[in-house]
C-alpha positions as CSV (number, residue, x, y, z in Angstrom):
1,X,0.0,0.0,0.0
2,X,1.4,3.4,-1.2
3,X,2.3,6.0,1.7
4,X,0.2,9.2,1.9
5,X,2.3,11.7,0.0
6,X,2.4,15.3,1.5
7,X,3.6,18.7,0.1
8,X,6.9,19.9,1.4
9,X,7.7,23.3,2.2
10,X,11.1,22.9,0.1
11,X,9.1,22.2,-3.3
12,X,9.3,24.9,-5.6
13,X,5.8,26.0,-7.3
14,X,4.7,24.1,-10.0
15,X,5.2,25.2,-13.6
16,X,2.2,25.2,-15.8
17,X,3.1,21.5,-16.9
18,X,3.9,20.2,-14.0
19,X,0.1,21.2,-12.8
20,X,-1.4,20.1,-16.1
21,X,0.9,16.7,-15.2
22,X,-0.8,16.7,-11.4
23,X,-4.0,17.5,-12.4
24,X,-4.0,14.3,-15.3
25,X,-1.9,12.4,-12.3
26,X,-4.9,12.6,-9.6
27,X,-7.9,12.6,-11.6
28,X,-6.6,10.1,-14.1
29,X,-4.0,8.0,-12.7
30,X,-4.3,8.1,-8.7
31,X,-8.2,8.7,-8.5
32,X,-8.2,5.3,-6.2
33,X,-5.4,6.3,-4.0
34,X,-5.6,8.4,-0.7
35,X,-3.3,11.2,-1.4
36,X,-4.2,14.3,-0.1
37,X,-1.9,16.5,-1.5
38,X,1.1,15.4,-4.8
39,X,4.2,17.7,-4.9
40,X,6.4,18.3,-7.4
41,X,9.2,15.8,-5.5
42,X,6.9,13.3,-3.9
43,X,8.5,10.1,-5.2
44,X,5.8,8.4,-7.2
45,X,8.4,5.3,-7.5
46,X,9.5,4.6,-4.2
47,X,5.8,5.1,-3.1
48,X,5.0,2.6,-5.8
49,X,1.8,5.1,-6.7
50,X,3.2,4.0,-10.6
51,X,3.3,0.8,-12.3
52,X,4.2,0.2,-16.2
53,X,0.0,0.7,-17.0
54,X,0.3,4.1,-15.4
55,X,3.6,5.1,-16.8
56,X,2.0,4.2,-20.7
57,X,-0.7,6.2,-19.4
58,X,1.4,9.5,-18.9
59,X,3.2,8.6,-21.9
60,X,0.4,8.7,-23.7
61,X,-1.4,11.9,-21.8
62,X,1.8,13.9,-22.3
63,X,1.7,13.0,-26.3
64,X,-1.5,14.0,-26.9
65,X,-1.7,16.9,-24.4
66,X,1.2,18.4,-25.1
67,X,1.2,17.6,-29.1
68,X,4.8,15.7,-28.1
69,X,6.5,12.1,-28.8
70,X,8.4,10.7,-26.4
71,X,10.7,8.3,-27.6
72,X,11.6,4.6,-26.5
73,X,14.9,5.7,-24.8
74,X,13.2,8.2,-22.3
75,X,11.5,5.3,-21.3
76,X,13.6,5.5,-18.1
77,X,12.7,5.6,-14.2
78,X,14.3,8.2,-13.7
79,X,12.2,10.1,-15.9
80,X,9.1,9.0,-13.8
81,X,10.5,9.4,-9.9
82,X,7.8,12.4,-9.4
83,X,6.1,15.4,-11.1
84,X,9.3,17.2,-11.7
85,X,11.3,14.6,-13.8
86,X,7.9,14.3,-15.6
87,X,7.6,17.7,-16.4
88,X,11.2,18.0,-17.5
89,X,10.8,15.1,-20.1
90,X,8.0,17.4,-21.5
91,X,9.9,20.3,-21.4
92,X,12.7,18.8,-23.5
93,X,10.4,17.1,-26.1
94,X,8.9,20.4,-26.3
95,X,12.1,22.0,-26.8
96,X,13.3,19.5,-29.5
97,X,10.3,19.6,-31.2
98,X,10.6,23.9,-31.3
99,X,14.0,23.4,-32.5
100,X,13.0,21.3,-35.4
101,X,10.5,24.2,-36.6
């Protein structure tokens, strides 16, 4: 059973993706879990509030949502610990894909 996650005081605000990515996360992903509060660090791993269903899920939320692909290789953990490294995958398909234009 996954730990309640709270908020710390250290977590920076979130961007506007990270709280289009928390919003998707706890109406979509986490609607059965009792979590009160997601930060941008809360470890979604180590909590085990992810498993490879929920990560395709995000994979495919962020695709559409954010008019990205996200290739095979970013396929990582590391890239799914919490809100933040989520966000930052986004950011830098979003980037690539600007640069590209």
């Amino acid at each position: 059973m996954a730990r309640s996650l709270t908020r710390n005081e250290s977590d920076a605000p979130l961007s506007s993706v990270e709280t289009v990515l928390r919003d998707f996360l706890m109406q979509d992903v986490l609607y059965d879990k009792q979590i009160p509060l997601l930060g941008p660090r809360d470890s979604l791993l180590e909590s085990e509030l992810l498993d490879s269903i929920a990560i395709m899920q995000i994979v495919a939320f962020c695709e559409q949502a954010f008019e990205i692909t996200i290739p095979e290789e970013e396929l990582l953990p590391q890239n799914f610990e919490n809100i933040e490294a989520i966000g930052q995958l986004v950011e830098r398909q979003l980037a690539e894909k600007a640069a590209e234009r």
